[in-house]
N, C-alpha and C positions, 0 to 999 in steps of 0.2 A: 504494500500500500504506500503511495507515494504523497505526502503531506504538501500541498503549497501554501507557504505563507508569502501574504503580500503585505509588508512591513512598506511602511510609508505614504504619501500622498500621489493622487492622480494629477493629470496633467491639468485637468478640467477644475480641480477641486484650489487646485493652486494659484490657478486664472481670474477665481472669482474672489478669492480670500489679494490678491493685489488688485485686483478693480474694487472692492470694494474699499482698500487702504487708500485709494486712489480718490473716488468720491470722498472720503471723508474728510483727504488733504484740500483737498478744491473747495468743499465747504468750510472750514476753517482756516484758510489762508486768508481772506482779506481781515478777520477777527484777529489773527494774529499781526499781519502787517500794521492795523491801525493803535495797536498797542506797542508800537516799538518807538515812534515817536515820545511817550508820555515816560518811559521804562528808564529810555536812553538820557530821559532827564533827570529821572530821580536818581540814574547812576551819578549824574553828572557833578548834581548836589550836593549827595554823598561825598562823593571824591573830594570837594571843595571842601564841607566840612571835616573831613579828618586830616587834609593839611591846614587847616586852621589850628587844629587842636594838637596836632604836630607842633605848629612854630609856634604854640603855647607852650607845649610839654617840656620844647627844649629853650624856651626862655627862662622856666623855673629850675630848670635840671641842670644846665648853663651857668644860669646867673649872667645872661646878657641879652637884651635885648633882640628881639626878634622883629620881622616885618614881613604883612602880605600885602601887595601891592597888585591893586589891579590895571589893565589897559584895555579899556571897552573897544578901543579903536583898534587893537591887535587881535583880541578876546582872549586875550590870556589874562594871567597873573603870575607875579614871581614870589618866592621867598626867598627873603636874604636877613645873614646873622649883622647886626647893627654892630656896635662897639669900638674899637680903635681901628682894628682892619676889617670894612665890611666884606663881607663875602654872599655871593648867590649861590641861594643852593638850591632853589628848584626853577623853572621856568616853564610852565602848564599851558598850553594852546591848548585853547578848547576845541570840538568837534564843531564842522562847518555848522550843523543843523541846533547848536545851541549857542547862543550868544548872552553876553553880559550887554542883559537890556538899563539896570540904571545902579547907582553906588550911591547912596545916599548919606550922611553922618560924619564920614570918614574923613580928615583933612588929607589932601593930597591924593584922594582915593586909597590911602594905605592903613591898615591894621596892625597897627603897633603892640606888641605883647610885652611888658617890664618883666621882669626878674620874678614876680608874686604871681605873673599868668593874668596878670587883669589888663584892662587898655582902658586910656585917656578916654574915649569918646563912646557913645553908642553906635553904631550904624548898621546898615542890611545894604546886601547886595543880592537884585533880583536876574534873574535867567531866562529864558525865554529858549522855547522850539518852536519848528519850523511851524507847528500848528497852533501856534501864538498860548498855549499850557505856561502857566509859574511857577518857579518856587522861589522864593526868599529864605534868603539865609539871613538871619540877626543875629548880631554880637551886640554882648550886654557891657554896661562898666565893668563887673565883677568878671569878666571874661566869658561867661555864659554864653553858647554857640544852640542854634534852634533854626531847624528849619522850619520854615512857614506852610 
């Protein structure tokens, strides 16, 4: 007696398990395309608040003054260590599709962090993507960093 096993899938059964992977990517691709916009900015936010809290962390760990500096017109910002020899240690360009829409607070447009992690002024700096989405980033006196 000769036993056949047919271990695996048919040729038919395979066709319709990727046509249906198929329609479901086609229905779910523009849901996902219009959330890459809104994503790509909350990355972006992000990104900006932990180098903020960076050239905090290393003003108080330091003991030397710290700066973020923005340039709307570049859409970047830098950070650079203040003190007898300034030095630049980051320089961030942002992605075409987000821009630094406005800097409000800040003299010079710059975030100054002393030695305690606090800064002279209040201010926010708001964001913008291509499909006109916000976020605000606010710095407090007491150095308190919040996005909006």
């Amino acid at each position: 007696m000769v036993r056949n096993n047919k271990n695996g899938f048919t040729l038919t059964e395979l066709l319709v398990v990727i046509g249906i992977m198929a329609v479901l990517a086609a229905v779910g691709w523009p849901a996902i395309t219009s959330l890459q916009p809104s994503l790509k900015l909350n990355g972006v936010s992000r990104e900006l608040v932990t180098n903020l809290r960076s050239a905090q962390q290393r003003a108080v760990s330091e003991q030397v003054e710290y700066s973020l500096r923005f340039f709307p017109d570049d859409n970047s910002y830098r950070i650079s260590r203040l003190g007898d020899t300034p030095l630049e240690i980051l320089n961030k360009k942002l992605p075409v599709d987000i821009r630094i829409f406005q800097v409000s607070g800040f003299t010079n447009q710059e975030v100054i962090f002393n030695v305690l992690g606090a800064v002279s002024e209040t201010g926010s700096v708001a964001l913008k993507n291509s499909r006109e989405q916000s976020k605000t980033i606010e710095v407090r006196p007491s150095g308190f960093i919040k996005i909006q």
